[in-house]
N, C-alpha and C positions, 0 to 999 in steps of 0.2 A: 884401743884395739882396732884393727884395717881389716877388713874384709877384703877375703880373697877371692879377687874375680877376672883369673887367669883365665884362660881357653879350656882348662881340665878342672876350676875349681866345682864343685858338688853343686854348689846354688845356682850356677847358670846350666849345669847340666841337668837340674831336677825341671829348671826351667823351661828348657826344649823338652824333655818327654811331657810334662802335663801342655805347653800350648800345641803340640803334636796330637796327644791322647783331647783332646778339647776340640781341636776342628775333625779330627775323624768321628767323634761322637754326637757332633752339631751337621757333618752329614748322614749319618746315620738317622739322625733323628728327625732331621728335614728331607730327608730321602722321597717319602713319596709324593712329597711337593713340588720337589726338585725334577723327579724324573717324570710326573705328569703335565708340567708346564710347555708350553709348547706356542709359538707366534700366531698368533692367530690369522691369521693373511696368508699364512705358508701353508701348503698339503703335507699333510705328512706321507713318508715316504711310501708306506704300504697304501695309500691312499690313490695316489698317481694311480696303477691299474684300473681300478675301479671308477675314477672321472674321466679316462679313456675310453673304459666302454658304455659309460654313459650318456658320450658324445658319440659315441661310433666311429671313433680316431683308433681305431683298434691298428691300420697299415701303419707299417714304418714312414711312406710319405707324408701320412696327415696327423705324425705327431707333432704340437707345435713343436716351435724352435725353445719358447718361456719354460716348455714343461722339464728339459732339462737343466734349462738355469733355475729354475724352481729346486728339484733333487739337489745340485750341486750345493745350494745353501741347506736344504734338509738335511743333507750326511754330514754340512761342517756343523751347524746348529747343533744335531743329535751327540756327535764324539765332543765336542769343544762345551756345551753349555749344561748337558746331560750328567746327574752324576757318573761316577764310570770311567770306564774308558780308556783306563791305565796313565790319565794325564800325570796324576804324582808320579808314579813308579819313573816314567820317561822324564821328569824336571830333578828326581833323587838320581836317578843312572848321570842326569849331565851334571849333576852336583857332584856326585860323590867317585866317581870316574874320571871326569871332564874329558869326555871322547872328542875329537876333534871336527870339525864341522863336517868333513866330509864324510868320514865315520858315521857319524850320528846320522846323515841322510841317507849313507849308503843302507845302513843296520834296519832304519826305520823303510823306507824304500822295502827292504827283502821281507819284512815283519810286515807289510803291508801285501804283497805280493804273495806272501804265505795265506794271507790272512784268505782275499780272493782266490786261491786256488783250492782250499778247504769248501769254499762255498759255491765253486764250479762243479767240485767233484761229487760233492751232497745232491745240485738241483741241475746238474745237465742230464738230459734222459739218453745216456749213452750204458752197452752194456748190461748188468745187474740192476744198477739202478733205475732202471726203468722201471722194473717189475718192484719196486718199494712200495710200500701205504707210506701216507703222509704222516701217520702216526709214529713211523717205525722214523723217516726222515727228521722228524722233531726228537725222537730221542738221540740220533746222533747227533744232533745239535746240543742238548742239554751235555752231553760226554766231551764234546768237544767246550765246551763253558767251565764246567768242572775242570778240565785240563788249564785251563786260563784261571782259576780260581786259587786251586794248589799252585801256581807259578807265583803269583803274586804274594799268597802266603810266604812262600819259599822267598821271594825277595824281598817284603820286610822282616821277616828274621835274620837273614842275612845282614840287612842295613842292622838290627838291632847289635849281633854280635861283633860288627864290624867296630861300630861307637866302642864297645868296652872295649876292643881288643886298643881301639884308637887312645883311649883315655890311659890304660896302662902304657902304650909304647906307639905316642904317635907319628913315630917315623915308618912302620912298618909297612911294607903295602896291601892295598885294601883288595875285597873282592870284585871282581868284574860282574855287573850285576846284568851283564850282557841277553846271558842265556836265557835266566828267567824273563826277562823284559819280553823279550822275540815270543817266548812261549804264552805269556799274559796278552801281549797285542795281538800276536797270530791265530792262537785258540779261540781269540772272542768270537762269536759272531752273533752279530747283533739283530736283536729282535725283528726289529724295523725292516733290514735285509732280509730277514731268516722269512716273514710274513710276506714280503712284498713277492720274492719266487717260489714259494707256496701257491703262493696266490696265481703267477701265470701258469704253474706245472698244472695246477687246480682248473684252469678255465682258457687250456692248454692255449697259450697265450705266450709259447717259450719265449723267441726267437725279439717278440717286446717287451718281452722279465727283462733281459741281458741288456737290451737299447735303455733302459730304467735302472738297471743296476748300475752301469758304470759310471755315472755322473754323481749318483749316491756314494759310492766306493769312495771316487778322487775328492769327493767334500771330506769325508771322514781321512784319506792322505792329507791333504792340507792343512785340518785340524790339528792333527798330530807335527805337522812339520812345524806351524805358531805355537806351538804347546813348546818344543825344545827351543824356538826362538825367544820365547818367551823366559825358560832357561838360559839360554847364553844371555841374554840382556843382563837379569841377574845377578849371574856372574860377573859379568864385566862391571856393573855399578858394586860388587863387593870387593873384587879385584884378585888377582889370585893367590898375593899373599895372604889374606884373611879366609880366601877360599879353604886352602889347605891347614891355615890356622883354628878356623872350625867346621872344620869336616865332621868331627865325632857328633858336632851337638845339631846338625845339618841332617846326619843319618839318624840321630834321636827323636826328631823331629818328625821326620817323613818314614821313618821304621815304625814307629807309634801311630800314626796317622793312617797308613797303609791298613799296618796290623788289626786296627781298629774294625775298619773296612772288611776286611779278608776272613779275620773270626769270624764276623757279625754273619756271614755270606756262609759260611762253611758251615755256621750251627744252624741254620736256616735250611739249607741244604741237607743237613742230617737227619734233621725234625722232617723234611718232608718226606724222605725216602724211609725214615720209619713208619712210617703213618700208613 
């Protein structure tokens, strides 16, 4: 008797869902290791403010020149080494798509430009927001998280349904997992950021929040831009005929992994807003 181990046969497809189901569950479960570790040499991002006015570098002229190449490695460090971050979601979109290179930067580019304008319009004291409590600011943040949380869900089920649709009839074409992705990268916004202009709205301190935020910003763009280069590599070492050949057990894979991720975060999320 031969074992059947075509691109559709059942034993390399149960294969990709548990080694999928197995690294989403090994970062779940190393999660708070993962996300507390941090270089020890490096400030961390919300941290900058507070060694500035410790020095009384508090002017734009006497901030050093290091303190921004310091942030620039903290934002790629935090998006790239951090769990989080939507790196699968963005290496399953260039797998299971394979959007073109320009594409992919143009998409990630606008996802990232979303992302900072979400986080201008929360902590610039123009208008309404002026008149917010910090408290009321941190719950839009948490809405605006939730909204990145349902996206990502939404995008490993989609890779999930896509595989079957893929295993019955794999010629058909797949979903563009475009939208959710933009809405997963765009919606985040991240702690480290969220704390650090807090912190100059707090110790009004605007105008060197923004001089400290942007350097943090373009680390977490770069992140993201080696995260899909990291994808195309991939690709190219599996090639595209194999690409297309296992796409279903690709999206098994990383729709398992994801989904892992996404439940874990959404019953966590439910448990505490009942509470």
């Amino acid at each position: 008797m031969t074992v059947n181990q075509s691109p559709t046969s059942g034993y390399t497809l149960v294969l990709s869902v548990a080694a999928g189901l197995l690294v989403g569950l090994s970062i779940i479960y190393f999660w708070p290791e993962l996300a507390s570790w941090w270089p020890a040499e490096l400030p961390r991002i919300y941290t900058a403010l507070y060694n500035l006015i410790g020095l009384g570098q508090t002017s734009i002229e006497s901030v050093p020149v290091a303190v921004y190449g310091q942030l620039l490695i903290a934002g790629f460090v935090l998006a790239f080494l951090h769990p989080g971050y939507s790196k699968m979601p963005i290496v399953a979109w260039m797998l299971h798509n394979q959007p073109s290179r320009r594409d992919f930067f143009s998409w990630i580019v606008r996802s990232w430009i979303l992302q900072c304008g979400f986080l201008i319009t929360l902590f610039w004291q123009v208008g309404l927001m002026r008149y917010l409590q910090g408290d009321t600011l941190l719950r839009f943040v948490s809405v605006f998280n939730y909204i990145c949380y349902f996206a990502t869900l939404v995008l490993g089920l989609t890779l999930v349904r896509d595989a079957w649709r893929l295993v019955k009839t794999p010629e058909i074409p797949v979903s563009n997992l475009r939208l959710p992705l933009i809405f997963a990268l765009g919606f985040y916004l991240p702690f480290q950021i969220v704390l650090l202009l807090h912190g100059t709205r707090e110790n009004d301190f605007v105008q060197l929040g923004w001089l400290l935020f942007a350097p943090a910003m373009l680390g977490i763009l770069l992140s993201r831009l080696v995260t899909g280069g990291i994808a195309c590599f991939i690709h190219h070492l599996i090639g595209d005929a194999d690409c297309q050949k296992w796409r279903a057990h690709f999206a098994l894979f990383n729709g398992a992994a994801i989904l892992c991720m996404a439940i874990n975060t959404t019953v966590r999320i439910v448990v505490n807003l009942m509470k």
